[in-house]
Backbone as JSON, one array per atom type, in Angstrom:
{
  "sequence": "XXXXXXXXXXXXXXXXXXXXXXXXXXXXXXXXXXXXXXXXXXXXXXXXXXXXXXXXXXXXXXXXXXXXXXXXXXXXXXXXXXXXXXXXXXXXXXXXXXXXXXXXXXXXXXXXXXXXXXXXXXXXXXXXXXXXXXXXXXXXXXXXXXXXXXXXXXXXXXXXXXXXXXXXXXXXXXXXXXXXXXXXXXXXXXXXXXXXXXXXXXXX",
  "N": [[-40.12, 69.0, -17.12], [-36.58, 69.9, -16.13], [-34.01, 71.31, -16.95], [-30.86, 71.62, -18.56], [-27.94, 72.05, -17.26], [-24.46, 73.64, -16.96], [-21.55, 74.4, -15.25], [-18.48, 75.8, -14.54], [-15.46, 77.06, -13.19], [-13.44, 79.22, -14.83], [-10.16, 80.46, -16.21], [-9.32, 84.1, -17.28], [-7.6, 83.21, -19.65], [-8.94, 81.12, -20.26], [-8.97, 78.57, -19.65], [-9.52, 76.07, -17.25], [-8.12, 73.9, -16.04], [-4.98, 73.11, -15.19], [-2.1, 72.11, -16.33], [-0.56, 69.0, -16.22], [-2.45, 66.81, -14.73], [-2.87, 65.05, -11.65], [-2.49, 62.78, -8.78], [-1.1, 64.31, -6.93], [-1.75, 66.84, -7.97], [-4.45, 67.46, -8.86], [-6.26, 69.23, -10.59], [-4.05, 70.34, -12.22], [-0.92, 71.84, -12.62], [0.5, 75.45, -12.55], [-0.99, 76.88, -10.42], [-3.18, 76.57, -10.78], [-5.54, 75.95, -8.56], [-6.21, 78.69, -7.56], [-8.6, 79.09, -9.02], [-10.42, 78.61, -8.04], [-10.84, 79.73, -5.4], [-12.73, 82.0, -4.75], [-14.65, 80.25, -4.15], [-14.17, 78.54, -1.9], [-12.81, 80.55, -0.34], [-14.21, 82.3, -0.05], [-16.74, 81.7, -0.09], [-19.31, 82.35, 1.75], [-20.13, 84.85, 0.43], [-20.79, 83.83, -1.98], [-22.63, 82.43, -1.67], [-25.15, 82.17, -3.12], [-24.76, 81.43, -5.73], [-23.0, 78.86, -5.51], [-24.76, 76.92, -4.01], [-26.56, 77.03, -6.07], [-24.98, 75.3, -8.23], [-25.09, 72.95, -6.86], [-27.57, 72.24, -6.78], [-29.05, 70.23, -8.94], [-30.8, 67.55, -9.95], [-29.26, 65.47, -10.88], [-26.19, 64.33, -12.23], [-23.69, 64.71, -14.69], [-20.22, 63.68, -15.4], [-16.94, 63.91, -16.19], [-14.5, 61.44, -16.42], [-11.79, 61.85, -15.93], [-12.07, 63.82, -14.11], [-13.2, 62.2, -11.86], [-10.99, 61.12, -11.14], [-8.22, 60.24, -10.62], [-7.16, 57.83, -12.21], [-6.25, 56.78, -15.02], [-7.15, 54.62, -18.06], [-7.94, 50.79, -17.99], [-9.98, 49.76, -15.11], [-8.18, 49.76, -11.98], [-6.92, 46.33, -10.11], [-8.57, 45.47, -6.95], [-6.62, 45.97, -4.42], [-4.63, 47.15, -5.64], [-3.11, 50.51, -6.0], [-4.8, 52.58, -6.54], [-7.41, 50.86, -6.47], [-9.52, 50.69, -5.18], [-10.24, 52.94, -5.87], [-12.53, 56.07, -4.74], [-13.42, 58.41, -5.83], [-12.65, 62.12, -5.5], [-13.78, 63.12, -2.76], [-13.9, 61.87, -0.39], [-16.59, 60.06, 1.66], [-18.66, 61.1, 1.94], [-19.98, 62.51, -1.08], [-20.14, 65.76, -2.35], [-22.46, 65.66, -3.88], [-25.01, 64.32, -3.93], [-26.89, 62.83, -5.41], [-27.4, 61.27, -8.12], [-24.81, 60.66, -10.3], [-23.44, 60.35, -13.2], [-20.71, 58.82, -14.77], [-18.42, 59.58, -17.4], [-16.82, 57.22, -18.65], [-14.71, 54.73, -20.51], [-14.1, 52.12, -19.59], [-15.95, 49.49, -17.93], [-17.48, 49.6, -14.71], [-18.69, 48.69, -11.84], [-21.56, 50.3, -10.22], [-21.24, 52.97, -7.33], [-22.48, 53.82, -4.4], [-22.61, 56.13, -2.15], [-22.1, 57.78, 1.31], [-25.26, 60.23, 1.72], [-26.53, 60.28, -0.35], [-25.28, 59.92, -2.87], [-24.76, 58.46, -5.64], [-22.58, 56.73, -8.07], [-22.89, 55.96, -11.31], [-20.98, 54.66, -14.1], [-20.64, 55.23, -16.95], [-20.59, 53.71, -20.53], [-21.31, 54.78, -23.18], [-21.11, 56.76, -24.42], [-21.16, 60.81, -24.36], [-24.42, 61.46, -24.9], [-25.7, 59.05, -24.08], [-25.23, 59.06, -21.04], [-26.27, 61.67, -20.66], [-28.94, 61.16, -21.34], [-29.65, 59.36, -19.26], [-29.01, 60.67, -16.89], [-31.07, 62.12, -17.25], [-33.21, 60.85, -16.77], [-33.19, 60.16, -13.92], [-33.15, 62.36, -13.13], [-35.81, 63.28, -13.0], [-38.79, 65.94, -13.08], [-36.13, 67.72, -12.32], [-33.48, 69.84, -12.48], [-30.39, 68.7, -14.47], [-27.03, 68.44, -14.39], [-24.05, 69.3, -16.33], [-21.15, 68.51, -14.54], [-18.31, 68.93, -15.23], [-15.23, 67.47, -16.13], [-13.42, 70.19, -18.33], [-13.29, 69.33, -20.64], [-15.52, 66.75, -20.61], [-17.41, 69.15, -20.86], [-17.28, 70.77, -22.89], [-17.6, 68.35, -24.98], [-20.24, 68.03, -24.61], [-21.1, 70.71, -25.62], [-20.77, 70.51, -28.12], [-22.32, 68.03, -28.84], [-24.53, 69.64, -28.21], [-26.04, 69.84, -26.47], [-26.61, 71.26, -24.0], [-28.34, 73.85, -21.91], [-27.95, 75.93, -20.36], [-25.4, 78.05, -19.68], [-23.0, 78.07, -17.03], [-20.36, 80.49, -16.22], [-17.56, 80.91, -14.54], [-15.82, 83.16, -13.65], [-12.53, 83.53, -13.11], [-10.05, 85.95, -11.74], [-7.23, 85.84, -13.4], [-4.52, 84.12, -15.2], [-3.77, 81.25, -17.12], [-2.13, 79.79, -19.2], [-1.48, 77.64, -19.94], [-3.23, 74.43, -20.77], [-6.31, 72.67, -19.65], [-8.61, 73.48, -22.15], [-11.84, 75.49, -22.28], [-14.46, 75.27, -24.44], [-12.84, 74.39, -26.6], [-11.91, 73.17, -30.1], [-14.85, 73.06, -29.89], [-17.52, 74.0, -32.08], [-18.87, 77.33, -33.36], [-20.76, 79.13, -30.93], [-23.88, 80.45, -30.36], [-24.86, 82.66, -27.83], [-27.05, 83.75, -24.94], [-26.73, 86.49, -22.68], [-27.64, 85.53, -19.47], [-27.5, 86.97, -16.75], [-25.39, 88.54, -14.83], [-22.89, 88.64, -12.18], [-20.1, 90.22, -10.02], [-17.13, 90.36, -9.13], [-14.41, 91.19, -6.74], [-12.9, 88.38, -6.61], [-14.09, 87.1, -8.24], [-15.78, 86.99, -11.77], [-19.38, 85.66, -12.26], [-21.19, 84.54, -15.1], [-23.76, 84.34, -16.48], [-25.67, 82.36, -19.33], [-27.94, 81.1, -21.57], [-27.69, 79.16, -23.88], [-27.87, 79.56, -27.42], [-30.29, 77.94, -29.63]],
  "CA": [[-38.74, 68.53, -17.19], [-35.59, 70.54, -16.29], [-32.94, 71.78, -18.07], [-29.15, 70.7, -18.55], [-27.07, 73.02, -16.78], [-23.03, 73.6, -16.91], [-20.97, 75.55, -14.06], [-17.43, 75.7, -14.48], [-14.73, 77.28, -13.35], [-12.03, 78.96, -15.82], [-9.47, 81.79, -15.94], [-9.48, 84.92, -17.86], [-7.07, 82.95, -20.81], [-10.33, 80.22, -21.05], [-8.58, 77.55, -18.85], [-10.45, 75.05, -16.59], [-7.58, 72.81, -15.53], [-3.39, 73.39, -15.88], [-1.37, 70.97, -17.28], [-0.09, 67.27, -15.16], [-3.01, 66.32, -13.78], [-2.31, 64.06, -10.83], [-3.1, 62.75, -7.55], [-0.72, 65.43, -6.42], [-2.46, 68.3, -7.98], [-5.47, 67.11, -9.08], [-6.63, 70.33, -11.35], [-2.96, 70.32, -12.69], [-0.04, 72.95, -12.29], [0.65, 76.46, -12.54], [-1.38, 77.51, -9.74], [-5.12, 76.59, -10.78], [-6.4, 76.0, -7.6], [-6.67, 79.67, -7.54], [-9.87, 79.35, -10.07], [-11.46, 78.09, -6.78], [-10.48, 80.87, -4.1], [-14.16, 82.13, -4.61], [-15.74, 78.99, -3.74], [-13.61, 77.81, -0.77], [-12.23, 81.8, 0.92], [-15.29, 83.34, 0.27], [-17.91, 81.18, 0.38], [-20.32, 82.97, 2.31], [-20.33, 85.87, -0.28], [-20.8, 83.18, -3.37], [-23.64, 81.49, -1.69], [-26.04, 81.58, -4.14], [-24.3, 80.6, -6.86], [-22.56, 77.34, -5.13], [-26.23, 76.76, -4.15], [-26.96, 76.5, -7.66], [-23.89, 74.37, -8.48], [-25.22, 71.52, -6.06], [-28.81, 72.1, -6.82], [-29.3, 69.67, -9.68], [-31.37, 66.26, -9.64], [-28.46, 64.35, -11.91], [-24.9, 64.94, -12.71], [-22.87, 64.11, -15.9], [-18.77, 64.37, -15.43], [-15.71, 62.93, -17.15], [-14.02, 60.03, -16.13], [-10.64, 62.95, -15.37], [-12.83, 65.09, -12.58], [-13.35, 61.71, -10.98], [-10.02, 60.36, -10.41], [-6.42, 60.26, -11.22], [-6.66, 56.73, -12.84], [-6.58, 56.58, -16.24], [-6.99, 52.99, -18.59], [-8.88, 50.22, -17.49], [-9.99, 50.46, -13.63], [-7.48, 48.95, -11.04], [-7.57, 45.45, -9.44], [-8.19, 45.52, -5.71], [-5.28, 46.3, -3.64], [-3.52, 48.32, -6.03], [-2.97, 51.83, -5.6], [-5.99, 52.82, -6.74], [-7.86, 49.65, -6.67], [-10.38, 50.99, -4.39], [-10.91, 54.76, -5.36], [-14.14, 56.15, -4.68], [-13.63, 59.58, -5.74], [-11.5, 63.08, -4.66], [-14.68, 63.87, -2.27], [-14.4, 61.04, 0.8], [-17.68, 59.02, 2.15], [-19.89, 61.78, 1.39], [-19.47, 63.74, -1.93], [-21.05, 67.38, -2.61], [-23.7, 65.86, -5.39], [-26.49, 63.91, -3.16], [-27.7, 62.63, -6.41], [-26.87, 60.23, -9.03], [-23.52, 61.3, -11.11], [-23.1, 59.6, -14.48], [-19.46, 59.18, -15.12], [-18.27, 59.31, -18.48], [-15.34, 56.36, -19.47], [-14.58, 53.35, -21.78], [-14.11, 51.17, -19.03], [-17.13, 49.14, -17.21], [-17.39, 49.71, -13.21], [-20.36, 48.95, -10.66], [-22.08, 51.54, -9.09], [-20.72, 52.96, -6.24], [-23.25, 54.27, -3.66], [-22.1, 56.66, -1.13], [-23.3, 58.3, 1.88], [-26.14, 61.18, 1.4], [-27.15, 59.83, -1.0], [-24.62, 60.19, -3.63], [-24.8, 56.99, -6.34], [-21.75, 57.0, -9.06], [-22.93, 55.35, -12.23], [-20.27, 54.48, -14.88], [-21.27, 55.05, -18.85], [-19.33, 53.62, -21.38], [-21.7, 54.71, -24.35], [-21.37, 58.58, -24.53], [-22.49, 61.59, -23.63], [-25.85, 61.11, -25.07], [-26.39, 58.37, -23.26], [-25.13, 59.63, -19.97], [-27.28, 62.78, -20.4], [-30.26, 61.01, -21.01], [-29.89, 58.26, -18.21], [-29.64, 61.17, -15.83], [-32.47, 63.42, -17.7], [-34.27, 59.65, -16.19], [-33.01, 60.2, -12.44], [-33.48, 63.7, -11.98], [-37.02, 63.61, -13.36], [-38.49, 67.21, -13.01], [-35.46, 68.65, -11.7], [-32.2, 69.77, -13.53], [-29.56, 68.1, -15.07], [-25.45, 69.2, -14.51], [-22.72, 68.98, -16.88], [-20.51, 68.81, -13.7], [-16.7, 69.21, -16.01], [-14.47, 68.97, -16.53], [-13.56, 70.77, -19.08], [-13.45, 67.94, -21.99], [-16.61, 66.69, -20.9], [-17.77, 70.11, -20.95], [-16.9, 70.9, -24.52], [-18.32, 67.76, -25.7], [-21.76, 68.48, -24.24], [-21.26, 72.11, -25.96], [-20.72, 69.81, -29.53], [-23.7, 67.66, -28.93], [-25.77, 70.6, -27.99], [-27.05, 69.22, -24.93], [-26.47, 72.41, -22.99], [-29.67, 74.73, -22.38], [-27.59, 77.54, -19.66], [-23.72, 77.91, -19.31], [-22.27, 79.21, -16.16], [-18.94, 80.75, -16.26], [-17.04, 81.68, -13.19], [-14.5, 83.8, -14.42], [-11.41, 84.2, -11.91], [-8.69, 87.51, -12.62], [-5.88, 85.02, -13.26], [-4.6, 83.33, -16.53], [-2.78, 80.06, -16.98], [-1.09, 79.76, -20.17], [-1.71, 76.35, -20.29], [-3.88, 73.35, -19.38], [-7.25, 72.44, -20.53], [-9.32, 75.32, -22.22], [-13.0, 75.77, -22.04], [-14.67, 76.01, -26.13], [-11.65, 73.91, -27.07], [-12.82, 72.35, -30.97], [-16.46, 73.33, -30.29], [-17.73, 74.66, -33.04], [-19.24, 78.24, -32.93], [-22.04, 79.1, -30.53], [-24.43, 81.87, -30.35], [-25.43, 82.87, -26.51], [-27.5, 85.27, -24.5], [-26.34, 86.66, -21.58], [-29.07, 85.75, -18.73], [-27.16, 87.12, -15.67], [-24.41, 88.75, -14.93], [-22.38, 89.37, -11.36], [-18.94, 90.91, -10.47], [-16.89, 90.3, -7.69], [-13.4, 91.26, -6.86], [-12.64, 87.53, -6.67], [-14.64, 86.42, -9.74], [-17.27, 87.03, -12.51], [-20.49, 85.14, -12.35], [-21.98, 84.95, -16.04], [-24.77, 83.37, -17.32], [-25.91, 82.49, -20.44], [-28.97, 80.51, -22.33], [-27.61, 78.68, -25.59], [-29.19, 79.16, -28.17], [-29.98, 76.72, -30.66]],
  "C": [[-37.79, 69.7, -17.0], [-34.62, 70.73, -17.44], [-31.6, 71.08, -17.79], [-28.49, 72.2, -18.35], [-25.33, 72.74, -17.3], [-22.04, 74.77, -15.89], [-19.75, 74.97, -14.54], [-16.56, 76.82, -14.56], [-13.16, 77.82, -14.32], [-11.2, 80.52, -15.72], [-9.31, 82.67, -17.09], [-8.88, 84.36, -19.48], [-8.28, 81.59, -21.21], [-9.59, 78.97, -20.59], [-9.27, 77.1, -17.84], [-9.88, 73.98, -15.25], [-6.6, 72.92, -15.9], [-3.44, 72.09, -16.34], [-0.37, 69.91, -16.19], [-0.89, 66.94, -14.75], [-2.36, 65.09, -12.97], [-2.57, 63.86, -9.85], [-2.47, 63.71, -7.1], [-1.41, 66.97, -6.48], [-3.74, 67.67, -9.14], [-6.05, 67.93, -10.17], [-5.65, 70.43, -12.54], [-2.27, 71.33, -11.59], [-0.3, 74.35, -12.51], [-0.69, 77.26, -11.71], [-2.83, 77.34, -9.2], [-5.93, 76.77, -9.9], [-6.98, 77.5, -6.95], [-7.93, 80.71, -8.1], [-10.7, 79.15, -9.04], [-11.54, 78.77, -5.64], [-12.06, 81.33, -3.97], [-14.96, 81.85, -4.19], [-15.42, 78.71, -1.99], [-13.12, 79.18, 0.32], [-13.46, 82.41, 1.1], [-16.48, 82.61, -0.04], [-18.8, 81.72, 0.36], [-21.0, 84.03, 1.2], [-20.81, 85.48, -1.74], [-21.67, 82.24, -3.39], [-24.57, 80.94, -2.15], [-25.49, 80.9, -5.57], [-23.32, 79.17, -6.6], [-23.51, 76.67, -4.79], [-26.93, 75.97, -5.24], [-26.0, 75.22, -8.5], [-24.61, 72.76, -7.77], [-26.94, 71.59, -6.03], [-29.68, 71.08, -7.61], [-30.0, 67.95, -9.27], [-30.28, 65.23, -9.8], [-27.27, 64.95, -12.08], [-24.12, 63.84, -13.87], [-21.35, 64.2, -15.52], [-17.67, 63.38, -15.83], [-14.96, 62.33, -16.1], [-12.49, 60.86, -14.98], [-11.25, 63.48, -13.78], [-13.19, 63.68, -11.87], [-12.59, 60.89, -10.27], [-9.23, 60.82, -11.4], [-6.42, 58.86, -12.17], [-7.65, 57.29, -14.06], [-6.37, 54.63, -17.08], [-8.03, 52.69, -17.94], [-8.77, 50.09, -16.14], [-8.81, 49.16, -13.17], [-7.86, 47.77, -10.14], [-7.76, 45.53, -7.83], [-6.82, 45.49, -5.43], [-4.42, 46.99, -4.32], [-3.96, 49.53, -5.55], [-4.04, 52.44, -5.28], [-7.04, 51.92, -6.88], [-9.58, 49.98, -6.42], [-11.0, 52.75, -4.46], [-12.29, 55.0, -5.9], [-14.0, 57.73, -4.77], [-12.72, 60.61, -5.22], [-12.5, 63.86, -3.49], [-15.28, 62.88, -0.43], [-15.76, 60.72, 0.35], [-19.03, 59.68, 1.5], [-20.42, 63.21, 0.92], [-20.81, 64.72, -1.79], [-22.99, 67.26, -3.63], [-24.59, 65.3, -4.64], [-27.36, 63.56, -3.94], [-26.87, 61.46, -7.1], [-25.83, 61.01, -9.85], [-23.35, 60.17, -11.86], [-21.27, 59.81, -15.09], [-18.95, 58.9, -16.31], [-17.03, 58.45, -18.72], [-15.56, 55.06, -20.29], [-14.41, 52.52, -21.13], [-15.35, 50.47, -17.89], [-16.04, 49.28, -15.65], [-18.61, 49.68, -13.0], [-20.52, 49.97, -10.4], [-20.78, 51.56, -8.34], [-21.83, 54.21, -5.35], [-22.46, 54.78, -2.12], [-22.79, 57.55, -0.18], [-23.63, 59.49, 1.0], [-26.32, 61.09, 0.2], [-26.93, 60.05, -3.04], [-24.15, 58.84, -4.75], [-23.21, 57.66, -7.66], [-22.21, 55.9, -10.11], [-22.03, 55.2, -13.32], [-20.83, 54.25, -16.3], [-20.05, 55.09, -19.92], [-19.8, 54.21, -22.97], [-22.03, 56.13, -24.57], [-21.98, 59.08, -23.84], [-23.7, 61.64, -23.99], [-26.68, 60.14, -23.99], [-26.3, 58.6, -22.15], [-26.3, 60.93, -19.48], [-28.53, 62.22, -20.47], [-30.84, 59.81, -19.83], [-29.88, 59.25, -17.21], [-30.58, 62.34, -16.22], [-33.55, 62.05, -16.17], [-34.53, 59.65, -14.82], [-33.39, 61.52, -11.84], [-35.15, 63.63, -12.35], [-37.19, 65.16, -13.4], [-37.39, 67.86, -12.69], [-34.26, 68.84, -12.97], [-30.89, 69.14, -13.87], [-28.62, 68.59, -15.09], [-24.93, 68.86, -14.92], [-21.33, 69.36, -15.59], [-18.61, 69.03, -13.78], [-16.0, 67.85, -16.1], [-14.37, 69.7, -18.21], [-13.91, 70.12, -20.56], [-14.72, 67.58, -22.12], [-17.59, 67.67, -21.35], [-18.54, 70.43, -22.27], [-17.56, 69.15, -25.28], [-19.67, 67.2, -25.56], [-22.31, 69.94, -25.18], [-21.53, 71.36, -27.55], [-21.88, 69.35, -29.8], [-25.05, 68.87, -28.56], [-26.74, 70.4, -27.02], [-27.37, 70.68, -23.91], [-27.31, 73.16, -22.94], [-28.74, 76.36, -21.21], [-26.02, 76.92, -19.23], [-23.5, 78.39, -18.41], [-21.08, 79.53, -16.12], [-19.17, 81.34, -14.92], [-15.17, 82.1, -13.35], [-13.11, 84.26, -13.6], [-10.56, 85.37, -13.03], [-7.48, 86.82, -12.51], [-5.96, 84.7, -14.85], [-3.41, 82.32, -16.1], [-1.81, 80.02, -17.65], [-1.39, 78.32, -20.76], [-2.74, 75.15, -19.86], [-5.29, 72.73, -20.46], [-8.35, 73.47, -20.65], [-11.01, 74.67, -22.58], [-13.43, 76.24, -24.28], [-13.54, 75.17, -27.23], [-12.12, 72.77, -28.31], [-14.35, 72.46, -30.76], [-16.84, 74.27, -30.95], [-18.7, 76.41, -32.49], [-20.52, 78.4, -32.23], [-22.55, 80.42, -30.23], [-25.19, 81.69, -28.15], [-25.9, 83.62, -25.64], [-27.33, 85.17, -23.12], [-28.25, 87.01, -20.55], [-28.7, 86.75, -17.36], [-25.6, 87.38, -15.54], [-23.84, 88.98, -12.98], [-21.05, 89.57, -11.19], [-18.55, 91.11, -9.59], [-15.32, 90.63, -7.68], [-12.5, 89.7, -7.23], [-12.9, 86.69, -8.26], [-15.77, 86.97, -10.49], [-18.31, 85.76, -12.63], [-21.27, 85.35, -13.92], [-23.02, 83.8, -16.67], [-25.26, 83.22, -18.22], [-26.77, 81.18, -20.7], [-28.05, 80.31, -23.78], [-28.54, 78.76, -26.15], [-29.2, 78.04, -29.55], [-30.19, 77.17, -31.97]]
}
């Protein structure tokens, strides 16, 4: 059996995500999208570790990282009636993604082979419906940051990845935010003008 991974994005003040989220800025305000310059300018140079990001059998992620609607889902033809995601026909995961909210939704099966399952009964149960799909392989806490942090609570988490940009926010949603104290050993470290790469094994 694999492990339960976590990659995320955050800036030197322990931010993840500013503050408005919205279909407009999706991350929020004050700049964020600059936690991602790493991923998207330099690419090439960050290949193994985006590699690893999309390597997983299963993905877990909050209800926020998969849309702008909040409440219960929208009826056809409204606004959002019909959203399938901020990732078009055929998202980055190529796996099953367990989405964490309080409101029931069908599947939604997209190309390459990208399924969206909807869980209304925690992260427990989300994590262990896709422990079920990835079989041997590993398991991603895919963010955001909320879900994050209440994967870090339940103790689900076996390796953290931080990707540390040289920016701070001030505001938004922070990374550790109410999770109680954790002890962690650094597995891996790298160090880029753009960002830090750090890895770490929870320990229990």
């Amino acid at each position: 059996m694999g492990i339960v991974t976590a990659d995320i994005a955050v800036s030197l003040d322990g931010f993840a995500a500013g503050p408005n989220q919205s279909l407009e800025h999706p991350l929020g305000e004050h700049g964020v999208e600059r936690l991602h310059t790493w991923m998207f300018e330099y690419a090439d140079a960050h290949a193994e570790e985006i590699a690893a990001i999309t390597a997983a059998g299963a993905y877990v992620m909050g209800r926020n990282m998969f849309g702008p609607v909040r409440g219960d889902w929208p009826a056809e033809g409204d606004r959002f009636g019909d959203w399938r995601g901020w990732w078009g026909d055929d998202p980055p995961y190529h796996a099953p993604v367990f989405v964490l909210t309080h409101y029931e939704r069908e599947p939604l099966t997209m190309a390459g082979g990208t399924r969206f399952e909807f869980v209304t009964d925690g992260i427990h149960a989300a994590t262990d419906r896709a422990r079920a799909a990835a079989g041997d392989a590993d398991v991603a806490i895919a963010g955001g940051a909320e879900t994050l942090n209440q994967a870090l609570w339940a103790g689900i988490v076996d390796e953290l990845r931080l990707h540390v940009a040289p920016l701070t926010l001030g505001a938004g949603e922070r990374v550790f935010d109410r999770v109680p104290s954790l002890r962690l050993e650094l597995l891996r470290s790298r160090v880029t003008p753009e960002v830090a790469h750090l890895t770490y094994r929870v320990l229990r």
